[in-house]
C-alpha positions as a Markdown table, in Angstrom:
| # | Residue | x | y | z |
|---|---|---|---|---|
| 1 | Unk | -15.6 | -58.3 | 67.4 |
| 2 | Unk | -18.0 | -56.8 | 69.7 |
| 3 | Unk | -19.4 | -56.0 | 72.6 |
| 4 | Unk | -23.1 | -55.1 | 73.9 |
| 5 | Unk | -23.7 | -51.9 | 76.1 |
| 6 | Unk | -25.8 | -52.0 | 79.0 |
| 7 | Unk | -28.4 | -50.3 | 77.1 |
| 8 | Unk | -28.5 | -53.2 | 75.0 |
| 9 | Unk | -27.1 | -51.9 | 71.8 |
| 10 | Unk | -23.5 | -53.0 | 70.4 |
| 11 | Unk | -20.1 | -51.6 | 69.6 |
| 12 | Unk | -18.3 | -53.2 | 66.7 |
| 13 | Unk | -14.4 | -52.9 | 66.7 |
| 14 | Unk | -13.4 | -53.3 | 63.3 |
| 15 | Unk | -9.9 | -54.6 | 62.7 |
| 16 | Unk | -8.5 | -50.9 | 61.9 |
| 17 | Unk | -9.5 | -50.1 | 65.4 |
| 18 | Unk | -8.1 | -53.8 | 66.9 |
| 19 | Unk | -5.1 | -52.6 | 64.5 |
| 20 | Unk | -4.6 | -48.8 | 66.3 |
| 21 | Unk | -5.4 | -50.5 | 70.1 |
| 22 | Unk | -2.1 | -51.8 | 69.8 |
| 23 | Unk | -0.9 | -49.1 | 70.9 |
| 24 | Unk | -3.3 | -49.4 | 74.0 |
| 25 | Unk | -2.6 | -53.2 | 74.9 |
| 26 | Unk | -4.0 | -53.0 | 78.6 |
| 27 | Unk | -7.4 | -51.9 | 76.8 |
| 28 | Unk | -8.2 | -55.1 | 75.5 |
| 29 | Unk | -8.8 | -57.2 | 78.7 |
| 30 | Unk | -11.3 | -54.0 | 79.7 |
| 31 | Unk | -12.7 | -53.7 | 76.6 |
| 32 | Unk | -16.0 | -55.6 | 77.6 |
| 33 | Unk | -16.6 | -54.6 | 81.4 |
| 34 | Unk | -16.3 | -51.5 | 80.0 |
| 35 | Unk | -18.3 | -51.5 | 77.6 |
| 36 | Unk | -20.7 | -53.2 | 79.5 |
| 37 | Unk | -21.2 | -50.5 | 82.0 |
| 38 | Unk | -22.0 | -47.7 | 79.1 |
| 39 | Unk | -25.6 | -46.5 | 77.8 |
| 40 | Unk | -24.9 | -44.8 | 74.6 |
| 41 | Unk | -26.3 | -41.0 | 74.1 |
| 42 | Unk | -28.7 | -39.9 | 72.0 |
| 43 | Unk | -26.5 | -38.5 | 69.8 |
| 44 | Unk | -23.4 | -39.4 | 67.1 |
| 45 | Unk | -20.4 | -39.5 | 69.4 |
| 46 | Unk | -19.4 | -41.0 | 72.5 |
| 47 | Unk | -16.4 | -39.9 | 74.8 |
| 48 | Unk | -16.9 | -41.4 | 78.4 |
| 49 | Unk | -14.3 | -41.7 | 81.3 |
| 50 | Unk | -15.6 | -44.9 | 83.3 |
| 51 | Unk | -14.4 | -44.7 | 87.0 |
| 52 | Unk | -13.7 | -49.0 | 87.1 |
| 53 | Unk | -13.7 | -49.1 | 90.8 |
| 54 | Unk | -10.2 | -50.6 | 91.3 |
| 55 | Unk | -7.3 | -49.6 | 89.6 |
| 56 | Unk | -6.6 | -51.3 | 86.1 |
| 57 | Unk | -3.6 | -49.9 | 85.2 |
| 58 | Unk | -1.2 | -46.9 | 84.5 |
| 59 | Unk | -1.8 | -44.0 | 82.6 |
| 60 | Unk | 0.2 | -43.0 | 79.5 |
| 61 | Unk | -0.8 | -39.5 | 80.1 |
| 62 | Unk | 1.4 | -37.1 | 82.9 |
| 63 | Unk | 1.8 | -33.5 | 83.3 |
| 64 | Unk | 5.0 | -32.4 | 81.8 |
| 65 | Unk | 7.4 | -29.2 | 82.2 |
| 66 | Unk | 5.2 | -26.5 | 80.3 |
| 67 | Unk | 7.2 | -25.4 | 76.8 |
| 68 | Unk | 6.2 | -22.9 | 74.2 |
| 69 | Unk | 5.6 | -24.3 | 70.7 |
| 70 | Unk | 9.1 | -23.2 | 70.2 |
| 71 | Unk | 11.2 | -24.6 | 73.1 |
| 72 | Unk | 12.7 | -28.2 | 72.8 |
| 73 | Unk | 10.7 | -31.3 | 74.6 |
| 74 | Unk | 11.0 | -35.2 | 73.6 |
| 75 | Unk | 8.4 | -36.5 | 71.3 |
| 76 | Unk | 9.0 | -40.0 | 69.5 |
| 77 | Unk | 6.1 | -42.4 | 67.4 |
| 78 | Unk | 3.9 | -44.6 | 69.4 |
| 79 | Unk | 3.5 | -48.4 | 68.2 |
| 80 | Unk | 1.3 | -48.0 | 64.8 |
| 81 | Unk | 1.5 | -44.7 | 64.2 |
| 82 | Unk | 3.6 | -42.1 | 61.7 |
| 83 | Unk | 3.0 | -39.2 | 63.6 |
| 84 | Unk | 5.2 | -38.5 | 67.0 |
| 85 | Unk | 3.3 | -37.6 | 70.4 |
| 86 | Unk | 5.1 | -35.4 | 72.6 |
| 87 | Unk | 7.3 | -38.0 | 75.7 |
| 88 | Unk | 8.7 | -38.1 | 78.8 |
| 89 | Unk | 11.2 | -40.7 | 79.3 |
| 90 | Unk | 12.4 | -42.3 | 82.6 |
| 91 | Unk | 8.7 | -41.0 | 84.4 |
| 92 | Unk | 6.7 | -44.1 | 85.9 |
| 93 | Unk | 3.3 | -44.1 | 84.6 |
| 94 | Unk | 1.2 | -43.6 | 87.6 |
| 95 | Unk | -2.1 | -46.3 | 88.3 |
| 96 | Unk | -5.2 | -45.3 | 87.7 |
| 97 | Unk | -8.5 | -46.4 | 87.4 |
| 98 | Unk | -10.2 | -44.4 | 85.0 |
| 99 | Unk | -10.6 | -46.0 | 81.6 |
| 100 | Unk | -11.8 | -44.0 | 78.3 |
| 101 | Unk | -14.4 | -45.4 | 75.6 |
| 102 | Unk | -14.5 | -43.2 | 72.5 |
| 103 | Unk | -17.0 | -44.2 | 69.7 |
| 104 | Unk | -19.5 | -42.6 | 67.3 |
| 105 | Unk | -22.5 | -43.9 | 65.8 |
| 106 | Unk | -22.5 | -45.1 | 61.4 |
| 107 | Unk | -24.5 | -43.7 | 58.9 |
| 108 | Unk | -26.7 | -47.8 | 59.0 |
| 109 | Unk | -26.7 | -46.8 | 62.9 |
| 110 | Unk | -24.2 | -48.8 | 64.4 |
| 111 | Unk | -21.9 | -47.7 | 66.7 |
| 112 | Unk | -18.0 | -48.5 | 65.9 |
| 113 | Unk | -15.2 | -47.9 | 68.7 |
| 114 | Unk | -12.6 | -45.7 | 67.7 |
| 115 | Unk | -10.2 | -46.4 | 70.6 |
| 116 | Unk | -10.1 | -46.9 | 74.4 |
| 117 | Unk | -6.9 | -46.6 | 76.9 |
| 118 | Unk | -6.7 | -47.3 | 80.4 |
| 119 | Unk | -6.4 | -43.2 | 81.9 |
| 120 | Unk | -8.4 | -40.3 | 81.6 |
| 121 | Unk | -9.3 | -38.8 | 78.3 |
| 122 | Unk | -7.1 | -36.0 | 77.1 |
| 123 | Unk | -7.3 | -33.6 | 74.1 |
| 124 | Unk | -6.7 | -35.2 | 70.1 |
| 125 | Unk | -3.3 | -34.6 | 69.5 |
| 126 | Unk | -2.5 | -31.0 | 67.8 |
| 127 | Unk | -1.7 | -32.7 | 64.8 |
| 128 | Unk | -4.7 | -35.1 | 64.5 |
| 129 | Unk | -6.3 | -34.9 | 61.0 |
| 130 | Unk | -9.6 | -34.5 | 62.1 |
| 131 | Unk | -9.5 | -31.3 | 64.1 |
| 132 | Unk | -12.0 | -29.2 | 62.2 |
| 133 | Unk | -11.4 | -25.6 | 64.2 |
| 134 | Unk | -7.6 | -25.1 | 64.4 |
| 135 | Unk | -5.3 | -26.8 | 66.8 |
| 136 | Unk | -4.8 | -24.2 | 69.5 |
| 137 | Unk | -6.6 | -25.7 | 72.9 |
| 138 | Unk | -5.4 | -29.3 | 72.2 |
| 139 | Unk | -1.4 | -27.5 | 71.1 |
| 140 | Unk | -2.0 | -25.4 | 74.7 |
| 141 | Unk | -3.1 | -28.9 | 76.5 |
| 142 | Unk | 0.3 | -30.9 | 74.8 |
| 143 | Unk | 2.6 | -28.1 | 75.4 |
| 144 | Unk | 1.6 | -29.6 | 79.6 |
| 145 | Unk | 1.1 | -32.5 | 79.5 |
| 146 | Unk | 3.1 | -36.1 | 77.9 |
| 147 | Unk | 2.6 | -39.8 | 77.5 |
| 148 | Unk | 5.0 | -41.9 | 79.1 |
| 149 | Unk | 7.7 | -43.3 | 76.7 |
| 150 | Unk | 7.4 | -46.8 | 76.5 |
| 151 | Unk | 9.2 | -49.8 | 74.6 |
| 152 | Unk | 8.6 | -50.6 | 71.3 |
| 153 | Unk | 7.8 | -47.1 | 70.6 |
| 154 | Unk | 10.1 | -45.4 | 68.4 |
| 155 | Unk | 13.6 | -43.9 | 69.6 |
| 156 | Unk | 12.9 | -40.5 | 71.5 |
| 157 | Unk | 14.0 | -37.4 | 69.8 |
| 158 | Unk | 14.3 | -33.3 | 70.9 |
| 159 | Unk | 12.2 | -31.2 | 68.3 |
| 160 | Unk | 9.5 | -28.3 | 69.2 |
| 161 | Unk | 6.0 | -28.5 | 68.9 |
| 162 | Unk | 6.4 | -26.2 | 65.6 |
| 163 | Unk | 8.9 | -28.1 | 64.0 |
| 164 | Unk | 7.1 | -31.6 | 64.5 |
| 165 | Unk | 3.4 | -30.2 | 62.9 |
| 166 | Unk | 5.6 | -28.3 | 59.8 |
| 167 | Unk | 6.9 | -31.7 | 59.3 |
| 168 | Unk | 3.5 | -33.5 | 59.3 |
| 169 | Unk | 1.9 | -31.1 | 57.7 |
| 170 | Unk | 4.6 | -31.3 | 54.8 |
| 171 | Unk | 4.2 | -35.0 | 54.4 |
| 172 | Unk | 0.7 | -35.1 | 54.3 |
| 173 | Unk | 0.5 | -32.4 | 51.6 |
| 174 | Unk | 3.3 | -34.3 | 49.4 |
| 175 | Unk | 0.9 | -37.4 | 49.7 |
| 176 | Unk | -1.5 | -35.6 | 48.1 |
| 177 | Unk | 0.6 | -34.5 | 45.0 |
């Protein structure tokens, strides 16, 4: 699948990205106005906010009680993913209509989405694999902020911000073993 920009060029979703928006099914009916409203940068990566003109949905993403990395919250694992994201149950998502495109340009020079999600953009997770310089502005950001529990999602359960990266950090290093 794909979609061209209004610079002319294309962005492929491959079906690992089709696979990981199903955890953002409101993005797929905006995939192509959106995308159609984009000129791609000069450079390699792409992060845009697109203010739609009409709202187009609710956010995941609210502000949340602030905790330390030590103090309990709720975190539970989105639809196709093994890592939990911090939650607050029983909050409405409120509308919005800001939608992110994220997408970065391939080595033969296409461009390949990585995700989109009805809501503003917020910072990778503190236990996303690809953060290169530590984890301590996106930890600060998630220690204030949520998504919105939702169903189909995994059961909610209290942990701390600490406990839940020990854990991911122990089972990623056992899968390398």
């Amino acid at each position: 699948m794909e979609f061209k920009t209004a610079c002319g060029n294309m962005i492929i979703v491959s079906e690992q990205t089709q696979k990981h928006l199903e955890a953002h099914p409101e993005a797929k009916t905006l995939l192509e106005e959106a995308i159609g409203k984009i000129t791609l940068p000069d450079g390699t990566f792409l992060l845009t906010t697109l203010d739609m003109g009409r709202v187009v949905g609710r956010s995941a993403l609210v502000d949340a009680p602030k905790v330390a990395t030590d103090e309990i919250a709720q975190f539970a694992c989105r639809v196709g993913r093994d890592v939990p994201s911090r939650v607050m149950v029983g909050v409405e998502k409120p509308e919005t209509n800001l939608f992110t495109v994220i997408a970065g340009k391939q080595d033969d020079g296409s461009w390949q989405l990585y995700t989109s999600f009805v809501g503003p953009s917020a910072p990778r997770e503190p236990h996303d694999r690809n953060l290169k310089d530590g984890n301590a502005d996106e930890l600060t950001f998630w220690c204030e902020h949520a998504l919105v529990h939702e169903n189909g999602w995994q059961e909610p359960f209290e942990s701390t911000w600490a406990a839940v990266l020990e854990a991911v950090a122990a089972t990623r290093a056992s899968a390398t073993v």
